[in-house]
C-alpha positions in Angstrom: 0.0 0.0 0.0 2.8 2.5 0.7 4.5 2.1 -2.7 1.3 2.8 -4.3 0.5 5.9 -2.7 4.3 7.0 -3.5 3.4 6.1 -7.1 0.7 8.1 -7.3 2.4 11.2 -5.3 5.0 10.8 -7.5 2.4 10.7 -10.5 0.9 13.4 -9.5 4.1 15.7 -9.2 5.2 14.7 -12.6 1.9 15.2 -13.6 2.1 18.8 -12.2 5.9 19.3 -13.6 4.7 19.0 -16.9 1.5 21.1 -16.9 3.7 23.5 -15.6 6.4 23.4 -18.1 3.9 23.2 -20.7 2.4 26.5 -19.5 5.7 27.9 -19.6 6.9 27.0 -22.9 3.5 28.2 -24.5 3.2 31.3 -26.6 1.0 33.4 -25.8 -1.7 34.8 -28.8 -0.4 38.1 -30.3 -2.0 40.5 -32.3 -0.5 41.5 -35.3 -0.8 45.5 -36.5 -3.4 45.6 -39.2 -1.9 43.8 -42.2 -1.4 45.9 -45.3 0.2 49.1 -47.1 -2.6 51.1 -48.1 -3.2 54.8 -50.1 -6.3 56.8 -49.1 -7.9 60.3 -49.9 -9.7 61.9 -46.9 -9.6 65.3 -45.6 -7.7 67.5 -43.0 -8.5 70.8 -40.9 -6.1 73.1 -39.0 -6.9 74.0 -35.3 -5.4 77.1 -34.9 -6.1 80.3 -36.6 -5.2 80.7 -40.0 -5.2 76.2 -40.3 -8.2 76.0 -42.5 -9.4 73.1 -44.2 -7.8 70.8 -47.1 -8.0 67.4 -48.8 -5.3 64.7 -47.9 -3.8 62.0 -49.8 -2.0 59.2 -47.3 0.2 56.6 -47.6 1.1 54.0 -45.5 3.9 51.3 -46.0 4.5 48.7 -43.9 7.8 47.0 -42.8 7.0 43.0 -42.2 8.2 41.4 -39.4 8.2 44.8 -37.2 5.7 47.1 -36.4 7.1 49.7 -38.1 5.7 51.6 -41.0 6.3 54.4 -43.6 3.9 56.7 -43.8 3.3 60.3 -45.6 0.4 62.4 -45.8 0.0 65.4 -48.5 -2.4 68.2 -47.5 -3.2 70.3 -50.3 -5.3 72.8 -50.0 -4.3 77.0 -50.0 -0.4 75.7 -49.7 1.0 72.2 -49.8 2.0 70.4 -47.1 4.0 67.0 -47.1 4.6 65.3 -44.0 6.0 62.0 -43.9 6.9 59.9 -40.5 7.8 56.8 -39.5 5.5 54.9 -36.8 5.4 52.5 -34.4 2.7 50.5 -34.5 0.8 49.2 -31.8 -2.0 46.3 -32.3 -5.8 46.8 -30.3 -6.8 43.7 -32.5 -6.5 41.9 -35.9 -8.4 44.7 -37.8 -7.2 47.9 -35.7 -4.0 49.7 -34.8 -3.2 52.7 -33.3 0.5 54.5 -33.6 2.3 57.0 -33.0 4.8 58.6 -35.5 7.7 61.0 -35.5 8.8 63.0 -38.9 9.0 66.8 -40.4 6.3 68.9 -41.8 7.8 70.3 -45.4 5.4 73.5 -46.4 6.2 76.3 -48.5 5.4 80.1 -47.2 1.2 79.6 -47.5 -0.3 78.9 -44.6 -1.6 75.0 -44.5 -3.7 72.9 -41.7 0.3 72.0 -40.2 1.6 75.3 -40.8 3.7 77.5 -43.1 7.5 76.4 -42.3 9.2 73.3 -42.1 8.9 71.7 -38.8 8.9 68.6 -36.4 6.2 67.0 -36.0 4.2 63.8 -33.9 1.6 61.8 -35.4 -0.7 60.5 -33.6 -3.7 58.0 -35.1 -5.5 54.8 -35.7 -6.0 52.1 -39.0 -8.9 49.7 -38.9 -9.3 47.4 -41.8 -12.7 46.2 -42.8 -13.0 42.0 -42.9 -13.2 40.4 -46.3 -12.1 43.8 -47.9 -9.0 45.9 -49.0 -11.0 49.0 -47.2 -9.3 50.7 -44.7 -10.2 53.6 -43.0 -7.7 56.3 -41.3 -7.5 58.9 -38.7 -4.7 60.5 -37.2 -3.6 64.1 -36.0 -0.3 66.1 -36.8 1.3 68.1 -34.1 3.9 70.2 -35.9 6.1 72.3 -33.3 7.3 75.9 -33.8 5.1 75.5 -37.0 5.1 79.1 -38.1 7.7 81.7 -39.5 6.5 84.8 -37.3 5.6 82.9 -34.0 6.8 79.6 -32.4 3.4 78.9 -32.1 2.7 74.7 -32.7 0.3 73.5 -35.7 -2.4 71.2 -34.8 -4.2 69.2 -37.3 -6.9 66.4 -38.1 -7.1 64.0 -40.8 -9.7 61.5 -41.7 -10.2 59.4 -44.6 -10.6 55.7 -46.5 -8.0 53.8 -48.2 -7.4 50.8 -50.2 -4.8 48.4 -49.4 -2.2 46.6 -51.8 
């Protein structure tokens, strides 16, 4: 009787090693960013005086195996504005991704929704792509520091739009 009972503790430890093992060897699930590069239209509006409003053209190409992407937005609308960044990306789920993205504002001497000098800027935003579809649809803001040639005042900016991946 005493050797079964150290069988079974025994059994029951190994038993309990391995579970544990198993558990600690296991992956985890991950989200991935939002798959796909995408180009989309939308629109864009300053937040400070003079900003106004303007149409957007964004593009977004992204790096596999990192979540890292390319991305450049042109605001055209009194002046021209070209903005790209690079972004980390950081997953919500398998559709959605939020980031945040560093770069520099290029305008010329109009006033645009980011400015009217060259500037620094951080990009804020979200991607959610659409299940079954190459639809994806994009929002982000641009805040462009010491944005104007008279002041050191910072340009503030929304965009909005819908893309199509490739």
């Amino acid at each position: 009787m005493k050797g079964l009972k150290q069988w079974s503790v025994y059994g029951l430890g190994s038993l309990i090693l391995s579970l544990t093992g198993v558990g600690l060897s296991a992956e985890g699930a991950i989200a991935q960013a939002a798959y796909g590069s995408y180009v989309g239209v939308g629109g864009s509006v300053g937040l400070q005086e003079g900003g106004g409003a303007s149409g957007v053209v964004a593009f977004r190409y992204r790096l596999l195996e990192v979540p890292i992407s390319l991305r450049t937005q042109v605001l055209a609308g009194n002046g021209i504005a070209i903005v790209p960044t690079v972004s980390y990306d950081i997953p919500i789920n398998w559709e959605t991704d939020a980031y945040i993205g560093a770069g520099v504002a290029f305008t010329g001497n109009e006033d645009t929704p980011v400015g009217n000098t060259t500037s620094f800027v951080l990009q804020p935003g979200i991607d959610r792509t659409f299940p079954n579809s190459n639809l994806v649809v994009f929002g982000n803001a641009i805040i462009a520091f010491d944005a104007y040639e008279d002041t050191n005042r910072t340009g503030f900016s929304l965009q909005g739009g819908v893309g199509i991946q490739f």
